[in-house]
Backbone bond lengths (Angstrom), bond angles and torsions (degrees), N, CA, C in turn:
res aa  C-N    CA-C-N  psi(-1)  N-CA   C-N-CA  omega(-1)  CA-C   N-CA-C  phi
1 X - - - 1.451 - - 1.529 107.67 -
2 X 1.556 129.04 142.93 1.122 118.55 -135.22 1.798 78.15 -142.62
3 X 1.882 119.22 110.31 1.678 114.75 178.99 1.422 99.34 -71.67
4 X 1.369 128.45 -11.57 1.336 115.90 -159.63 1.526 125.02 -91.63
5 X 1.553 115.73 123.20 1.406 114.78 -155.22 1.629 112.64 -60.75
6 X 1.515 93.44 133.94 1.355 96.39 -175.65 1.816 142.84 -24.79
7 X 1.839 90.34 -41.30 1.596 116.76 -177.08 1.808 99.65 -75.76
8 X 0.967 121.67 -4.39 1.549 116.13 -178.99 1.515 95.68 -124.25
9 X 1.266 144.80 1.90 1.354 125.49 159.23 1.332 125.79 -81.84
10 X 1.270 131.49 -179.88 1.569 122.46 -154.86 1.503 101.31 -101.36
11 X 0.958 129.82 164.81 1.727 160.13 -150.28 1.449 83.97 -64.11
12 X 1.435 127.67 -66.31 1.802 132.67 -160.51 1.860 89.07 -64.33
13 X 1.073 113.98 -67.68 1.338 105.38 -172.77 1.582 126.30 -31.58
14 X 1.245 90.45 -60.14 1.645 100.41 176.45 1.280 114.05 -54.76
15 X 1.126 122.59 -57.33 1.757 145.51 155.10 1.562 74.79 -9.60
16 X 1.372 117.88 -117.26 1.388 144.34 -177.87 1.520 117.23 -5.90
17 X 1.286 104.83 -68.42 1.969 109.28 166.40 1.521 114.28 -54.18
18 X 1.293 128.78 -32.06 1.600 115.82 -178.44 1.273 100.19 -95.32
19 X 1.490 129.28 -22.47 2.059 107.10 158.03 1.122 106.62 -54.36
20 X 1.286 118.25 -56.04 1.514 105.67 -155.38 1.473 106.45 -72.53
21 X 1.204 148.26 2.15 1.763 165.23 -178.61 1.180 78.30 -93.25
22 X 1.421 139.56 -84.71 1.383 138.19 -157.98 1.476 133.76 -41.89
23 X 1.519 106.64 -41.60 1.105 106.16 171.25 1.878 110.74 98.70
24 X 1.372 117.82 -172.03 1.141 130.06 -166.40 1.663 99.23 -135.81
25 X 1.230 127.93 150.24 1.219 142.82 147.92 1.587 108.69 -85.42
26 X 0.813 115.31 -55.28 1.883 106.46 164.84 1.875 99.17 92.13
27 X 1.412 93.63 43.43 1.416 104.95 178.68 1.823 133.39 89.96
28 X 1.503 85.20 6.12 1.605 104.07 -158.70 1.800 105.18 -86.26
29 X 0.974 154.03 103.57 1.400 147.26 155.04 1.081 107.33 -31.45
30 X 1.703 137.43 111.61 1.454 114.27 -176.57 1.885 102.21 -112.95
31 X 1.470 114.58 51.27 1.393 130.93 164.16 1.770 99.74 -73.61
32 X 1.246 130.16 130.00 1.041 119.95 140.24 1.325 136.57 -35.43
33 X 1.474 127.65 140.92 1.064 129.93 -171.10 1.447 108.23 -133.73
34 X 1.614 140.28 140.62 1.348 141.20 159.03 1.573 103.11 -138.80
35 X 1.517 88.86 157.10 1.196 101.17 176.28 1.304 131.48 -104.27
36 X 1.253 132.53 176.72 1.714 123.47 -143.85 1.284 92.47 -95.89
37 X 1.511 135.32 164.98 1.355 156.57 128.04 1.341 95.16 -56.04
38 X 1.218 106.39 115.14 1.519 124.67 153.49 1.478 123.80 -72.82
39 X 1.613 112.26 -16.75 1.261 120.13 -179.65 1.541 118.99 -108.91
40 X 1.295 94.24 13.20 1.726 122.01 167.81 1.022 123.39 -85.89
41 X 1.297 118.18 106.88 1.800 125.37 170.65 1.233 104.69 -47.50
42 X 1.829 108.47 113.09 1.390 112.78 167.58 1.338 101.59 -105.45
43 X 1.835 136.99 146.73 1.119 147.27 145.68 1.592 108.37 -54.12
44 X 1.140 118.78 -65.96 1.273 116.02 -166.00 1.465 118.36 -59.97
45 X 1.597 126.76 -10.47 1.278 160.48 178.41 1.218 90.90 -66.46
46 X 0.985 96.30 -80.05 1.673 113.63 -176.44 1.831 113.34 -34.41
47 X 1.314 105.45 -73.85 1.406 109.24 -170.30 1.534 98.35 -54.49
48 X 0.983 140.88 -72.20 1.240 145.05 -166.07 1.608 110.55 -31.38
49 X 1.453 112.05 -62.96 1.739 114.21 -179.82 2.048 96.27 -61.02
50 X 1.344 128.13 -49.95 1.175 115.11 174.86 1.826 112.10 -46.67
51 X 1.027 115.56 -47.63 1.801 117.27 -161.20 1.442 74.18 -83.45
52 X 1.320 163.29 -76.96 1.188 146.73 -164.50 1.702 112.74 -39.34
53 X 1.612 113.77 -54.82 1.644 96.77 -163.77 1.489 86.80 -80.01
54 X 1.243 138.10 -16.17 1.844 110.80 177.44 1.288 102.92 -70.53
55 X 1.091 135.95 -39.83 1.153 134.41 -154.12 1.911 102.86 -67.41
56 X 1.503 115.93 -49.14 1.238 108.35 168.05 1.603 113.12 -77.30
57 X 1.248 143.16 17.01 1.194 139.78 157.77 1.189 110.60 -64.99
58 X 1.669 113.06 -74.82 1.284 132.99 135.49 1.494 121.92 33.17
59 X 1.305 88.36 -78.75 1.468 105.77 -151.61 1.639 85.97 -98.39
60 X 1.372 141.82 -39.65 1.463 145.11 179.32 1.664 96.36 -41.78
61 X 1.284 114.38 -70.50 1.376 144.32 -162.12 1.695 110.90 -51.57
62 X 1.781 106.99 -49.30 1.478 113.79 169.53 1.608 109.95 -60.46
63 X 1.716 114.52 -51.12 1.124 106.54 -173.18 1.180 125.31 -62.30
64 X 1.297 108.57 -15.81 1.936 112.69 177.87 1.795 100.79 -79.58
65 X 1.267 100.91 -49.48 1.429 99.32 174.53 1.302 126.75 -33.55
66 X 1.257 128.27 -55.58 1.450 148.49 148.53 1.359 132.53 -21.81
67 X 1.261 117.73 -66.44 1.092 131.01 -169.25 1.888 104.45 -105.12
68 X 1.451 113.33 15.37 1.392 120.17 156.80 1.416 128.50 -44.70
């Protein structure tokens, strides 16, 4: 236990006394978080299932090519 007033102890100390005031999250991210509307027009939704079904077109289309 330390009599000496906070504003006159040294830089590490203080450092040291306002963690331990502060506390721990204990692993927790404390960013807000929400969750999506599913009934929300996403763009990026979008492109993704498009670059996905070309992508197996793509690849449907080569493999027939091939084995012609």
């Amino acid at each position: 236990m330390n009599l000496t007033p906070l504003d006159k102890q040294s830089k590490r100390n203080k450092k040291e006394h306002h963690a331990r005031q502060r506390g721990s999250w204990h692993g927790v991210n404390p960013v807000t978080r929400k969750s999506e509307n599913a009934k929300m027009y996403d763009r990026k939704k979008e492109k993704r299932l498009l670059r996905g079904e070309r992508f197996d077109f793509l690849q449907k289309t080569w493999y027939t090519f091939l084995h012609e």
